[in-house]
KOLMARLUM-482773 format. One line per field, with one value per residue (C-alpha): x, y, z; residue in one letter. Coordinates in steps of 0.05 Angstrom, whole numbers. Layout:
<lomars>
X <- c(X  ...);
Y <- c(Y  ...);
Z <- c(Z  ...);
resn <- c(A  ...);
</lomars>
This chain:
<lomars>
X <- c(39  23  91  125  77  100  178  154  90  62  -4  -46  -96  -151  -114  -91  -155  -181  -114  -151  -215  -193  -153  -216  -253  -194  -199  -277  -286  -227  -262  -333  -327  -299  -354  -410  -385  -389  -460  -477  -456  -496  -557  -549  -543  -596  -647  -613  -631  -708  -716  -687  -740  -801  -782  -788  -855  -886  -860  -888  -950  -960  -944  -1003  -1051  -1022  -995  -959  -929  -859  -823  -860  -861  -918  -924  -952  -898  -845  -807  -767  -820  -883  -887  -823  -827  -795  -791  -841  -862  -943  -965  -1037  -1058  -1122  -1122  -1164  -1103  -1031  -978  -944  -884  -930  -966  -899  -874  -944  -917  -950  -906  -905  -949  -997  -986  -1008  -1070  -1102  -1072  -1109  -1178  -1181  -1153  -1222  -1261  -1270  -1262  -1254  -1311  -1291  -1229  -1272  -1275  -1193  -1215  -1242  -1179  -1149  -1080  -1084  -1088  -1135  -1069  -1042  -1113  -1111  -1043  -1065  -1135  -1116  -1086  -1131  -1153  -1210  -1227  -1314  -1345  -1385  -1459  -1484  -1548  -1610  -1636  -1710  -1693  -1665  -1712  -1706  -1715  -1671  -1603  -1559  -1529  -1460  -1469  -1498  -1429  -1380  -1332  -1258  -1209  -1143  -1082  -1052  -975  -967  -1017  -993  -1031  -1079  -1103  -1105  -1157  -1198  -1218  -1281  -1266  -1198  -1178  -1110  -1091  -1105  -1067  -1009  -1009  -1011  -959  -911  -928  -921  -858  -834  -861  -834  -906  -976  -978  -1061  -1109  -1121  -1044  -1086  -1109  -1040  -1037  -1051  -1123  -1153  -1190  -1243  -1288  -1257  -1216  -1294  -1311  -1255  -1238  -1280  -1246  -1167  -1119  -1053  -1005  -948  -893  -894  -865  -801  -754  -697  -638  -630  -567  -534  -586  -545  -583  -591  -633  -676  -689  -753  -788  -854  -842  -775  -758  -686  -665  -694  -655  -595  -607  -611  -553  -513  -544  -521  -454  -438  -477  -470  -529  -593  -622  -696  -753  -755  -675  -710  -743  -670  -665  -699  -720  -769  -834  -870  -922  -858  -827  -906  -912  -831  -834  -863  -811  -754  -707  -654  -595);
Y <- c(682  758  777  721  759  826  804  799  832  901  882  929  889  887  862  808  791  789  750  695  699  682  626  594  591  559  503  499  503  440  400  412  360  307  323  323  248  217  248  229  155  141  178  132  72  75  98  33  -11  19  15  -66  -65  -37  -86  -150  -114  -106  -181  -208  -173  -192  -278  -265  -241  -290  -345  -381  -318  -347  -407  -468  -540  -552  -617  -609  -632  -574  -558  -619  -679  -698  -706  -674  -635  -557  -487  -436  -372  -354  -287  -262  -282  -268  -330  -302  -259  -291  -320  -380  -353  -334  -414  -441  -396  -425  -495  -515  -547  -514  -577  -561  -478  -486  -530  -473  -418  -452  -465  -387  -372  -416  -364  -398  -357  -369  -333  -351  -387  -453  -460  -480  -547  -565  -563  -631  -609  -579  -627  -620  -600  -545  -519  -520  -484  -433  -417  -359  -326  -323  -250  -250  -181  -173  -175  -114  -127  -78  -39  -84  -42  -55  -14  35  95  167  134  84  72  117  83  79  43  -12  -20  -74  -39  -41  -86  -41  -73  -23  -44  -33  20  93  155  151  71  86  151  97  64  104  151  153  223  250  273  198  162  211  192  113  106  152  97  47  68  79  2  -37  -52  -81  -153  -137  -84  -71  -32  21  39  64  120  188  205  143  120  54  86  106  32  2  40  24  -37  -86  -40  -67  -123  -133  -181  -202  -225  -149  -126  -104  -147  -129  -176  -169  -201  -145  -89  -27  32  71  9  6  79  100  36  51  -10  1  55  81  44  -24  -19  2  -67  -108  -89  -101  -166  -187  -159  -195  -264  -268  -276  -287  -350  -346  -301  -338  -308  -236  -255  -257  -187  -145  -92  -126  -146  -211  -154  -113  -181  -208  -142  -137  -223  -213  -158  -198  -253  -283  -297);
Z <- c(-16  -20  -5  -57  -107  -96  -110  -178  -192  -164  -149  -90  -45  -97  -149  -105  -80  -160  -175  -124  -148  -217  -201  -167  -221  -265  -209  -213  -292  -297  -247  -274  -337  -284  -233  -294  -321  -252  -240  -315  -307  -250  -271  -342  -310  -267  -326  -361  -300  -299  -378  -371  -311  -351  -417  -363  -335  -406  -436  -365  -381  -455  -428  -393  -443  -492  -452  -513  -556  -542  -562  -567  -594  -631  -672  -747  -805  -810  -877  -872  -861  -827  -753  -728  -666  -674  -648  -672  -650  -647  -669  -669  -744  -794  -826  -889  -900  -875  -927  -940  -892  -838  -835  -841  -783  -741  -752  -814  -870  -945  -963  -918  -917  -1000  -981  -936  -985  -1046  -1000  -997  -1063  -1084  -1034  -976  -922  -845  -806  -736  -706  -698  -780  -774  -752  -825  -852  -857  -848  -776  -732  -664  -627  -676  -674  -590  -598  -651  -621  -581  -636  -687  -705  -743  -761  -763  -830  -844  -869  -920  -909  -935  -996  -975  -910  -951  -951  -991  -1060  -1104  -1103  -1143  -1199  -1182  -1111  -1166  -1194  -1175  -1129  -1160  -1106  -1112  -1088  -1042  -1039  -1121  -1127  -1142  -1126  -1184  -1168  -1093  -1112  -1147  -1088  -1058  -997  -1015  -1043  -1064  -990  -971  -1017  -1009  -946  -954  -998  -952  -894  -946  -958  -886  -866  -921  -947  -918  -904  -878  -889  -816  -817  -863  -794  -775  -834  -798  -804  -828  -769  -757  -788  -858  -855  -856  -914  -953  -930  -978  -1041  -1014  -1015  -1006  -1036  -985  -1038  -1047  -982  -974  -934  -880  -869  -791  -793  -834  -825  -796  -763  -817  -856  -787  -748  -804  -785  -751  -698  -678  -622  -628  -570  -592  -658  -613  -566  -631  -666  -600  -586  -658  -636  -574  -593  -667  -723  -704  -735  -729  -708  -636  -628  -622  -557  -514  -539  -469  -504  -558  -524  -564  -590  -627  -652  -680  -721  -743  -766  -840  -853  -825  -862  -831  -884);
resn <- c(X  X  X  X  X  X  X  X  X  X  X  X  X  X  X  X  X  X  X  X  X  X  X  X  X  X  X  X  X  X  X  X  X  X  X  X  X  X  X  X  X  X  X  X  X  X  X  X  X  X  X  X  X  X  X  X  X  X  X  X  X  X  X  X  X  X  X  X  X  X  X  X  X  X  X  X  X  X  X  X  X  X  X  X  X  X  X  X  X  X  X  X  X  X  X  X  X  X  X  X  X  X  X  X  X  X  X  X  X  X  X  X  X  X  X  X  X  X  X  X  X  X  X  X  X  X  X  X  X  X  X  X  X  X  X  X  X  X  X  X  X  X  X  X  X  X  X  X  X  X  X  X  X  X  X  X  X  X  X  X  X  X  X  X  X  X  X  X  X  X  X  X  X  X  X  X  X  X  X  X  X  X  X  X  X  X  X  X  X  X  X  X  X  X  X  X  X  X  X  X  X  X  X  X  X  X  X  X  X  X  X  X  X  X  X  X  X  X  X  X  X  X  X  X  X  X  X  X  X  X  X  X  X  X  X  X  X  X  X  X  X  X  X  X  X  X  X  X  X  X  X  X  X  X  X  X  X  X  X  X  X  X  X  X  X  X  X  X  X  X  X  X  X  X  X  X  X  X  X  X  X  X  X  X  X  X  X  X  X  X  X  X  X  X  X  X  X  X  X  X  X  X  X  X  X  X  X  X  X);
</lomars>
């Protein structure tokens, strides 16, 4: 080969030996993106395999602890009748504070949804899971199926003032505390309610914003900084009205309208857009469940932001 390269070029024994050097590393930089895809691939699909493994893990798991947060048949008079058997999906519930949507979802008919609704709009309240079985309209069955669900958060008792000691009251713990309702309240209501300063309420209505709205109080919990402890202070000063919340249309929802959500990782949104892809619209909450990657925890919290058009 030397010699055929000295016919034409007059190149000395180091320039030869350069000449070779340089045509080895044309071979080994044109190979490279070849040898880098092949090693990619496999390393991909085997974190694909153990991310499909750890979804079946964690939806195994969350069966267990909640044995019927899938799809069941629970009998109760759905939208269309009284008596009719039909799929639902359970979701841990506060019953003092869930919607017309969110009994229907449980397997209660609007009929029956409005009777509970106007019980508490009246001010009864539901102190423990066991007062569900005064209401005529859930039957001892529904209550058996709901039972496990029920979330009731604990009431706090206020300090008895003949405990109290280091004089009288001050004057404004005598006043009525104001209720604010904290998905239409801007900065200046949310400073109104007591504990809450302008830091706070910056930051609630930038999660607010990010989650589509609060269909419960406890979610306060999950603005940065406001811990158990500040959520018990404020928490008799809130409410939250659920007609307020911003919706998402999952059957037309691209990326873009899902990767600021709070309960969606990027590659959950990823899974449920391709889902919808390959299988079509989904066509109610209990559809979510065949996608791997949303455990029944994910799907309970995502349900009262969801619509399925």
């Amino acid at each position: 080969m030397r010699k055929w390269l000295n016919l034409y070029f007059d190149l000395n024994k180091r320039e030869f030996n350069g000449l070779l050097v340089l045509a080895g590393l044309i071979a080994m930089l044109t190979a490279a993106p070849y040898l880098y895809e092949a090693a990619w691939n496999e390393n991909h699909t085997e974190m694909t395999d153990r991310l499909i493994v750890q979804a079946l893990i964690a939806q195994l798991q969350s069966e267990h602890k909640y044995p019927g947060n899938k799809q069941v048949h629970v009998k109760g008079g759905d939208r269309h009748g009284q008596g009719k058997k039909y799929s639902t999906l359970l979701f841990p519930f506060d019953p003092n504070a869930i919607g017309m949507d969110g009994w229907q979802r449980l397997g209660l008919s609007a009929k029956q949804s409005a009777a509970i609704l106007k019980y508490v709009a009246k001010g009864g309240r539901f102190r423990k899971k066991e007062d569900l079985q005064k209401m005529y309209t859930i039957s001892p069955k529904l209550y058996k199926a709901l039972a496990p669900y029920v979330n009731i958060p604990p009431a706090t008792v206020p300090e008895d003032p003949s405990k109290r000691t280091g004089g009288t009251w001050p004057d404004y713990e005598k006043t009525a505390l104001k209720i604010v309702e904290i998905n239409s309240a801007d900065s200046t209501s949310l400073c109104e309610i007591r504990g809450i300063g302008p830091a706070f309420a910056s930051r609630i209505i930038k999660y607010r914003t990010r989650i589509g709205g609060f269909y419960h109080k406890t979610q306060l919990m999950e603005v940065f900084g406001l811990d158990s402890l500040k959520y018990r202070e404020i928490s008799g000063q809130v409410s939250t009205d659920q007609e307020l919340i911003k919706k998402i249309s999952i059957n037309t929802a691209a990326f873009e309208d899902l990767k600021n959500h709070p309960y969606l990782r990027y590659k959950q949104i990823n899974a449920l857009i391709q889902y919808r892809k390959q299988h079509g619209n989904y066509s109610n909450i209990a559809d979510l469940t065949k996608v791997l990657l949303l455990n029944p925890e994910t799907i309970a919290r995502m349900a009262p932001y969801l619509v399925f058009q």
